[in-house]
C-alpha positions in Angstrom: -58.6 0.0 15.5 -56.6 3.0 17.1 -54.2 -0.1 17.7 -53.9 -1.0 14.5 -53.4 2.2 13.4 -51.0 3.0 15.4 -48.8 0.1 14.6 -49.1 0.6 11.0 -48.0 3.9 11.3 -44.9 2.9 13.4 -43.8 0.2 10.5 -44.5 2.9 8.3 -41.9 5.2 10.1 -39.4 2.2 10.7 -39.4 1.3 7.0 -38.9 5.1 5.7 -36.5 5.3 8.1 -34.3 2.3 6.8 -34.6 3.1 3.5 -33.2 7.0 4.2 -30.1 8.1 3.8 -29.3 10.0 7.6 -28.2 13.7 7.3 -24.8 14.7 7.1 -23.4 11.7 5.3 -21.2 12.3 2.5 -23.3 12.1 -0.9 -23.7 9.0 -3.4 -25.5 5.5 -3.4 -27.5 4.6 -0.8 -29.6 1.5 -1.8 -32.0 -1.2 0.3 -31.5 -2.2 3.4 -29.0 -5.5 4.0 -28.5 -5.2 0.3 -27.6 -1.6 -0.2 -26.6 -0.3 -3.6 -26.8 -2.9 -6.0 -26.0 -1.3 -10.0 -27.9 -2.8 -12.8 -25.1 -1.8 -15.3 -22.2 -3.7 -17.9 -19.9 -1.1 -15.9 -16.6 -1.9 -14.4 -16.6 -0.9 -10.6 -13.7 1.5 -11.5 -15.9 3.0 -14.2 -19.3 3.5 -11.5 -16.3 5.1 -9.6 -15.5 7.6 -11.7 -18.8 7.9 -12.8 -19.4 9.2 -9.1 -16.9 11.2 -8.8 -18.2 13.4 -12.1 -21.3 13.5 -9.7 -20.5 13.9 -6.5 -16.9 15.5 -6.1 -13.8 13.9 -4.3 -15.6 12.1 -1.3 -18.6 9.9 -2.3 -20.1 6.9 -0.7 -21.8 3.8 -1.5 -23.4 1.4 0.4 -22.3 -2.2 -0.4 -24.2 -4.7 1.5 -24.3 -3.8 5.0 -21.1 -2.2 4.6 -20.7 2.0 3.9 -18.4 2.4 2.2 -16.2 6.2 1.4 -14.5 6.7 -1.1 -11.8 9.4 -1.2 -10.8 10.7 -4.8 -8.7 13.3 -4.1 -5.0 13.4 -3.1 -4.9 15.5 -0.4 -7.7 14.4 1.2 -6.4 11.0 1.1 -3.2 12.6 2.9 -5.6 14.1 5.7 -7.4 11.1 6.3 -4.9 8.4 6.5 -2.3 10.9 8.8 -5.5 10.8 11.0 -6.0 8.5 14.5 -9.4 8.1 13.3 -8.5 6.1 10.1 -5.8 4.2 11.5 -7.5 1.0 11.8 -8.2 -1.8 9.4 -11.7 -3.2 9.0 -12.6 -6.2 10.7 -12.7 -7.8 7.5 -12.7 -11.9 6.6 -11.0 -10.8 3.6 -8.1 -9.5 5.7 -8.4 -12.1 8.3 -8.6 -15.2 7.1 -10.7 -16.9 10.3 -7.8 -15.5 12.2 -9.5 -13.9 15.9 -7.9 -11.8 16.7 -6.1 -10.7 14.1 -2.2 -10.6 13.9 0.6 -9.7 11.8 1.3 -6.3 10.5 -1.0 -5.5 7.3 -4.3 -6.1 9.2 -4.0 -5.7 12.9 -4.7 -2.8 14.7 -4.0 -0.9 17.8 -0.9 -2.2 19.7 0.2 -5.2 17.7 0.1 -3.0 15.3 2.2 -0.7 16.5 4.6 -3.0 18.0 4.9 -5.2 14.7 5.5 -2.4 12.7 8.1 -1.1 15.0 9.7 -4.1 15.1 9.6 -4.9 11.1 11.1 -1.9 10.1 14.1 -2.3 12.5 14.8 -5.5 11.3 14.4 -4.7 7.7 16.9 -2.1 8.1 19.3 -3.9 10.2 19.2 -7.1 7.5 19.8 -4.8 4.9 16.9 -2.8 3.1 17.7 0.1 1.3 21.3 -0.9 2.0 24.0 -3.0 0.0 24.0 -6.1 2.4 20.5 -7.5 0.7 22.0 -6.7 -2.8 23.8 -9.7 -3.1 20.6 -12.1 -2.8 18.7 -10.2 -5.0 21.6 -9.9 -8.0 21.6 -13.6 -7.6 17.7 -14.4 -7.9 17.8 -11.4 -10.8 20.8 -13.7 -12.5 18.4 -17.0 -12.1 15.7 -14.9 -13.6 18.2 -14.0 -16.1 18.4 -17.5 -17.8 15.0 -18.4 -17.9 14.6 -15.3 -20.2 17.5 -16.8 -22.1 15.5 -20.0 -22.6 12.7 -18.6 -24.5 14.5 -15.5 -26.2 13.2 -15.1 -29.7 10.0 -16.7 -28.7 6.7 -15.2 -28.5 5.7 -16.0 -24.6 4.5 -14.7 -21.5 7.0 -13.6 -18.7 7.8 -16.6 -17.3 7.2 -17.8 -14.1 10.3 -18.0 -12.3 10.1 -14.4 -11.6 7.6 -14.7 -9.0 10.0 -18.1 -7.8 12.8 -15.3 -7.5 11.3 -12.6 -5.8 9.6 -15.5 -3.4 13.4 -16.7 -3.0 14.7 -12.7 -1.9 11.9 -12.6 0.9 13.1 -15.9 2.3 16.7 -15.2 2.3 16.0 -11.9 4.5 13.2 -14.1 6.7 14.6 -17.2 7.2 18.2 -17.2 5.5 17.8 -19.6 2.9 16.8 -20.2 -0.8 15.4 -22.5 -2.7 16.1 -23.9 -6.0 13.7 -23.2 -9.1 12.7 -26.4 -9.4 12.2 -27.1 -5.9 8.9 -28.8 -5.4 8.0 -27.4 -1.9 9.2 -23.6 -3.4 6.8 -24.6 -6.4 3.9 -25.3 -3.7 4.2 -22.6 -1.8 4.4 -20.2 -5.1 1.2 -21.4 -6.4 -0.4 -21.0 -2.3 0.6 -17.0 -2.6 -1.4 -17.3 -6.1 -4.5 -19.1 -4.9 -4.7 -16.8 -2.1 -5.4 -13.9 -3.8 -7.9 -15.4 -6.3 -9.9 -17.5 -3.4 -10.0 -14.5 -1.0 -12.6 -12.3 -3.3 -15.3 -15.0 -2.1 -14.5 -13.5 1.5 -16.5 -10.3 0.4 -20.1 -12.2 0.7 -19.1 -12.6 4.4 -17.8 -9.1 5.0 -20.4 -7.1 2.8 -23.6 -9.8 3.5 -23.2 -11.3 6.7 -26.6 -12.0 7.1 -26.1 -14.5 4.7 -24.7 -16.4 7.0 -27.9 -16.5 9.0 -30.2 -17.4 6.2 -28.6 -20.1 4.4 -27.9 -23.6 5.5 -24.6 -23.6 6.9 -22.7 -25.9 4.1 -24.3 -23.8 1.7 -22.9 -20.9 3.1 -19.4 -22.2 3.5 -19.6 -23.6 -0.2 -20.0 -19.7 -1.5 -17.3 -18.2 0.5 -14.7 -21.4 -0.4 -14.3 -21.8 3.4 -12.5 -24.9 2.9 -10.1 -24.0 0.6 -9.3 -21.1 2.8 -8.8 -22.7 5.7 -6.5 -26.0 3.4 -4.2 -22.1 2.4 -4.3 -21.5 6.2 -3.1 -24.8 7.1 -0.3 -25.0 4.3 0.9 -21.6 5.2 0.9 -22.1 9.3 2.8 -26.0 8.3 5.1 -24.2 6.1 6.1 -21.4 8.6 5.9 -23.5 12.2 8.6 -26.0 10.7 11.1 -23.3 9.7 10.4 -21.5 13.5 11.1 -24.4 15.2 14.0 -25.4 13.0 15.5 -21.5 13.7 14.6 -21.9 17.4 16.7 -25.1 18.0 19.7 -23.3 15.9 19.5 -19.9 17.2 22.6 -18.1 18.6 21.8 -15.1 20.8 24.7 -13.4 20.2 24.9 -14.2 16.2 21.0 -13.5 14.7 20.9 -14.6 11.1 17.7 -13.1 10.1 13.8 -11.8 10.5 13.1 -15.3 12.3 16.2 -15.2 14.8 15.2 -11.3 15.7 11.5 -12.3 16.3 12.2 -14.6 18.9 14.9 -13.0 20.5 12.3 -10.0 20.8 10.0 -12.7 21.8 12.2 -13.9 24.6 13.3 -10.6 26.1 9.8 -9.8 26.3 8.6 -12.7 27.6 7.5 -11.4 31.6 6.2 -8.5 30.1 2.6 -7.8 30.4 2.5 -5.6 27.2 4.1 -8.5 24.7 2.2 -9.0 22.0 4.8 -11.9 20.6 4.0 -14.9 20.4 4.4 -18.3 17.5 1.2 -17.4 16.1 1.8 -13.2 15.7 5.7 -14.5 14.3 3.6 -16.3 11.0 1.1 -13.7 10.4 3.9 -11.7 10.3 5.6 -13.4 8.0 2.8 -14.2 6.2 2.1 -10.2 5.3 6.1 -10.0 4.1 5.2 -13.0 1.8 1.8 -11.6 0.6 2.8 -8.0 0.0 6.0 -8.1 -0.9 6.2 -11.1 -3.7 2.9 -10.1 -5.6 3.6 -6.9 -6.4 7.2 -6.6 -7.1 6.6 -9.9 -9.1 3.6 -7.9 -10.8 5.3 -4.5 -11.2 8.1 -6.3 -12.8 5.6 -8.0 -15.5 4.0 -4.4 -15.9 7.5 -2.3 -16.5 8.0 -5.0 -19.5 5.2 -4.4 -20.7 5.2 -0.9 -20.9 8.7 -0.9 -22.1 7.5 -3.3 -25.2 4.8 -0.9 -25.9 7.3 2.2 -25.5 10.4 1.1 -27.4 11.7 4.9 -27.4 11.8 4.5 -23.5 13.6 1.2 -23.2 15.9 2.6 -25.9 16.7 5.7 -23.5 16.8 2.9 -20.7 19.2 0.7 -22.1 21.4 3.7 -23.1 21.7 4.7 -19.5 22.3 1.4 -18.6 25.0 1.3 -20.9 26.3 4.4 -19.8 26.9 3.5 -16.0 27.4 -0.5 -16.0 30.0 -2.1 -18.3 28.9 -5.2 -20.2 28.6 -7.7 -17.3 28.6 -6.2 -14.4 25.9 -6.2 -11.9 24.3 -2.8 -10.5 24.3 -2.0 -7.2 22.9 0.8 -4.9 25.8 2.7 -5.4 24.6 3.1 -9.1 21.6 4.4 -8.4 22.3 7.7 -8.1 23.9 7.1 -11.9 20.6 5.7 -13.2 17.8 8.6 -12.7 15.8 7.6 -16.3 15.3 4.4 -14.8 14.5 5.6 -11.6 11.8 7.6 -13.4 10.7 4.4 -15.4 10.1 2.6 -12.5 7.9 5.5 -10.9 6.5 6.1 -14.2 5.3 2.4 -14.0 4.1 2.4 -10.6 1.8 5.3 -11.3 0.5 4.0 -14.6 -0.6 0.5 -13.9 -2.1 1.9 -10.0 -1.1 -1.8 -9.0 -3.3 -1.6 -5.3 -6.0 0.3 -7.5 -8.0 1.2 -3.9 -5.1 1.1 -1.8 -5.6 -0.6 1.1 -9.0 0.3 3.0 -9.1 1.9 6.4 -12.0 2.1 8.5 -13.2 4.8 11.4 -12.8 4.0 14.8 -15.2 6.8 15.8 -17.8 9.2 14.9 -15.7 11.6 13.4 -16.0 14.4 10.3 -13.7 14.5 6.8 -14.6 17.0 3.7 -17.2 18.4 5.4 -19.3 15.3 6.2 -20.0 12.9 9.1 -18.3 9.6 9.1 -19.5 7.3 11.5 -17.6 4.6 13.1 -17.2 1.7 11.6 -17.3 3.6 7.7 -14.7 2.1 5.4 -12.7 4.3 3.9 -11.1 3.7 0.3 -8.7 5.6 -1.6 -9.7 5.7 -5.6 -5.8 5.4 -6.2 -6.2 4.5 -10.1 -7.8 7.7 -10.4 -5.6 10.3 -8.1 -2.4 9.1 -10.3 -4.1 9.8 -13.5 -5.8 12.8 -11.8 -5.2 15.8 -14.6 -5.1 18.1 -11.5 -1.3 16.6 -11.0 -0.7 15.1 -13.9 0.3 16.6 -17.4 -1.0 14.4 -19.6 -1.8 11.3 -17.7 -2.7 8.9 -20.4 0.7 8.8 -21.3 3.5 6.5 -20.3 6.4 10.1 -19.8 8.9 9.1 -17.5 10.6 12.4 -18.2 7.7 13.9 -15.8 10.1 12.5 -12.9 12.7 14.2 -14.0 13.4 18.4 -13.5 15.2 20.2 -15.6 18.9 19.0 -15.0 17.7 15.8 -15.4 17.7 14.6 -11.9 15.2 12.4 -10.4 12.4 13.9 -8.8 11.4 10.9 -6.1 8.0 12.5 -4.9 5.0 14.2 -6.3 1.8 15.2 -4.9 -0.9 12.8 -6.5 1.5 9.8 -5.7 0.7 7.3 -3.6 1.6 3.4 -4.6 3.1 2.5 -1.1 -0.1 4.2 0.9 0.3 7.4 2.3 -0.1 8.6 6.2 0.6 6.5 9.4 0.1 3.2 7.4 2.1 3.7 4.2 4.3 0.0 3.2 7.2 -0.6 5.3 8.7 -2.7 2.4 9.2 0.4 -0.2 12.9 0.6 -0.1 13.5 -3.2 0.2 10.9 -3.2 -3.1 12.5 -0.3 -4.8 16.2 -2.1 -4.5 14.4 -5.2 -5.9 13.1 -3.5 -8.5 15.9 -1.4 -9.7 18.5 -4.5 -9.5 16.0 -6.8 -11.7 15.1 -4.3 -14.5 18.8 -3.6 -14.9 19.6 -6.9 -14.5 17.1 -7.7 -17.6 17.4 -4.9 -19.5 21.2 -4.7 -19.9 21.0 -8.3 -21.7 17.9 -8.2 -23.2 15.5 -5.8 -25.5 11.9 -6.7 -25.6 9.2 -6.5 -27.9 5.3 -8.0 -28.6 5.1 -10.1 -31.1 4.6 -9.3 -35.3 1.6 -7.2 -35.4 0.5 -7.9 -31.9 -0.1 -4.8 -29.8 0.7 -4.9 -26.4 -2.4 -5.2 -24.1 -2.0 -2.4 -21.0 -5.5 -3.0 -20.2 -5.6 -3.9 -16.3 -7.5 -7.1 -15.3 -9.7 -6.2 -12.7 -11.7 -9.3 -11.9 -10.4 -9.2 -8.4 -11.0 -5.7 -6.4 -7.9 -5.0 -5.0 -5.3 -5.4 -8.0 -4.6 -4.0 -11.1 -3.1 -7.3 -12.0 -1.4 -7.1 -15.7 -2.6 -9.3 -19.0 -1.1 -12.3 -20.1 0.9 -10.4 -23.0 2.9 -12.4 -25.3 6.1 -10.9 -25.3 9.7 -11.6 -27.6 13.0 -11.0 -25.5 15.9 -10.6 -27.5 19.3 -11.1 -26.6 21.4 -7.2 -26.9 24.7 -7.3 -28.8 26.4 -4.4 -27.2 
């Protein structure tokens, strides 16, 4: 009986025990066991986030799954945390990996290959050209393609149309592998619509990463059914066919002496490395690399683009101060380039205007502890994912003057210069991990608005309000709505 007792009493413990939050932790929701915090609510998650924040203060968790999850909702502390060793690392994520062990490229990996992709990217951006005028030519000539498919459907109610995302896929290859494609171009077309259904099949990745016991549970079709493991792995194989044909086409062609690209510097790095016993090149590291250029830098340039004309349609007083500028500094025909930028500081302040506004990456990208460590007071332990409630710092009333509404002027100080950075701004990440494609995104950006807004004026459509709602049914983008839009040809 004493036994008995004695065991029931030690289930007892073992089950308070799991369902206890342990000391120390930041505060917030704690949930079940395997299942964690599961809301019974019509609540977006951005709304539950806010909701805890009102509750909690700037650092809150919530336990998703097996997963803890932090969340940071305060600028500065974003700043400490992410500038720390501690939170360098990505998770070890499906969602970030793709069934790729161990994980490569530049967006995901950690450690080293981090550090040495990084490295590496960043040189070669700058040496092909970003932030500089010897990429500005590609881009004027994708933002002059772009150009005439707005042409084709000016007057007409109609969604942006597609062969944006064609031409800012076509800049990333000319700087990778020194080529573009045509617009009609079936494999382009292909590959377009692969970026696309990467984003939308990757959510089913988050049963694996937040209820891995799943895994264990159900039958093992089952399982792969829920988390679209097939279609994944068909993306994989398109992407790895599409990128290990245009390596091995650059290898037979490659001159040592004359490097044409991203592609030719890789494996020149590759071969100048190749008896050392810290290399961490190799064919496969080359097309995850390329992979995260792709990835991160077509679908939100593509996406910030969409956003800026919609917030210009829904702010005609802006686009009317825009176009004015515009006006001011190009003469009718003529192209911008970088040294114009200086010229242009109201659209240097639309486009940061924009950026803050529609919080694109609306968590930023997470970061997870690599060891028992403290932040805000609280104990982090390894393995906590840490996520930055970006939507909410750049509306955050603490920074912002009236965040609700669309002012570039609040980029500007009072000679009307452009002010570049604010506290309470973070779009490209902040700390050791922030983009290394800002300025090659920025010069994209600035050619392809003036580009379109020194020909065209837009509008929404006869009594039809724009729609600057974000669609959140993914969790990692503020992605913008399919607005109906009218472009109309200038007469200047």
């Amino acid at each position: 009986m004493l036994v008995e007792a004695l065991l029931f009493g030690a289930l007892i413990f073992l089950l308070w025990q799991s369902f206890r939050k342990p000391p120390g932790l930041p505060p917030g929701r704690w949930g079940l066991p395997l299942v964690g915090y599961i809301p019974l609510t019509s609540k977006s998650m951005e709304e539950q986030i806010q909701d805890l924040r009102k509750q909690h203060g700037d650092i809150f968790l919530w336990k998703m799954g097996t997963q803890l999850m932090v969340f940071l909702h305060d600028y500065k502390l974003v700043k400490e945390a992410f500038s720390r060793t501690e939170f360098t690392n990505r998770p070890d994520w499906e969602t970030f990996k793709f069934f790729e062990d161990p994980i490569k490229g530049i967006a995901s990996s950690n450690g080293l290959l981090w550090h040495n992709n990084r490295r590496f990217t960043l040189r070669q951006l700058r040496d092909l050209g970003m932030g500089k005028s010897k990429l500005v030519e590609a881009i004027q000539h994708q933002a002059l393609q772009f150009r005439k498919s707005i042409a084709k459907q000016a007057g007409k109610a109609a969604p942006i149309p597609h062969d944006l995302h064609v031409a800012v896929v076509n800049v990333i290859w000319q700087m990778v592998a020194s080529k573009q494609f045509d617009a009609e171009d079936p494999k382009l077309k292909k590959f377009v619509k692969l970026m696309k259904d990467i984003l939308i099949t990757s959510n089913r990745l988050a049963f694996k990463d937040f209820f891995p016991w799943l895994e264990y549970l159900m039958p093992a079709f089952l399982f792969k059914i829920l988390i679209k493991y097939s279609d994944v792995m068909a993306i994989n194989e398109a992407f790895y066919t599409y990128f290990y044909e245009e390596i091995e086409r650059h290898r037979a062609t490659l001159d040592p002496d004359n490097p044409r690209d991203l592609m030719d510097g890789y494996l020149l790095e590759m071969e100048e490395r190749k008896d050392d016993p810290k290399t961490t090149c190799s064919d496969q590291d080359l097309v995850a690399v390329l992979f995260d250029l792709f990835f991160a830098g077509s679908e939100t340039t593509t996406n910030t683009i969409i956003w800026a004309s919609d917030y210009l349609a829904a702010n005609p007083n802006v686009q009317q101060k825009l176009q004015a500028e515009i006006d001011a500094v190009l003469p009718k025909g003529v192209l911008a380039t970088l040294a114009d930028k200086p010229k242009m500081p109201y659209l240097e302040a639309v486009v940061n205007e924009v950026l803050r506004a529609s919080s694109l990456v609306n968590f930023g990208v997470q970061h997870v502890a690599n060891t028992n460590t403290e932040l805000g007071g609280y104990t982090i332990p390894k393995g906590t994912v840490l996520s930055s409630s970006v939507f909410a710092i750049q509306s955050d009333s603490r920074y912002w003057n009236q965040p609700e509404k669309f002012m570039p002027e609040r980029w500007l100080d009072e000679s009307g210069k452009f002010v570049s950075k604010k506290e309470g701004f973070l779009p490209f990440g902040v700390g050791k991990r922030t983009c290394p494609g800002e300025s090659l995104a920025r010069m994209e950006l600035f050619v392809f608005l003036t580009t379109i807004f020194q020909s065209f004026s837009v509008a929404p459509p006869p009594g039809k309000p724009v729609n600057l709602t974000p669609d959140v049914s993914g969790f990692f983008m503020h992605l913008p709505q399919f607005n109906d839009l009218v472009f109309t040809t200038r007469q200047q």
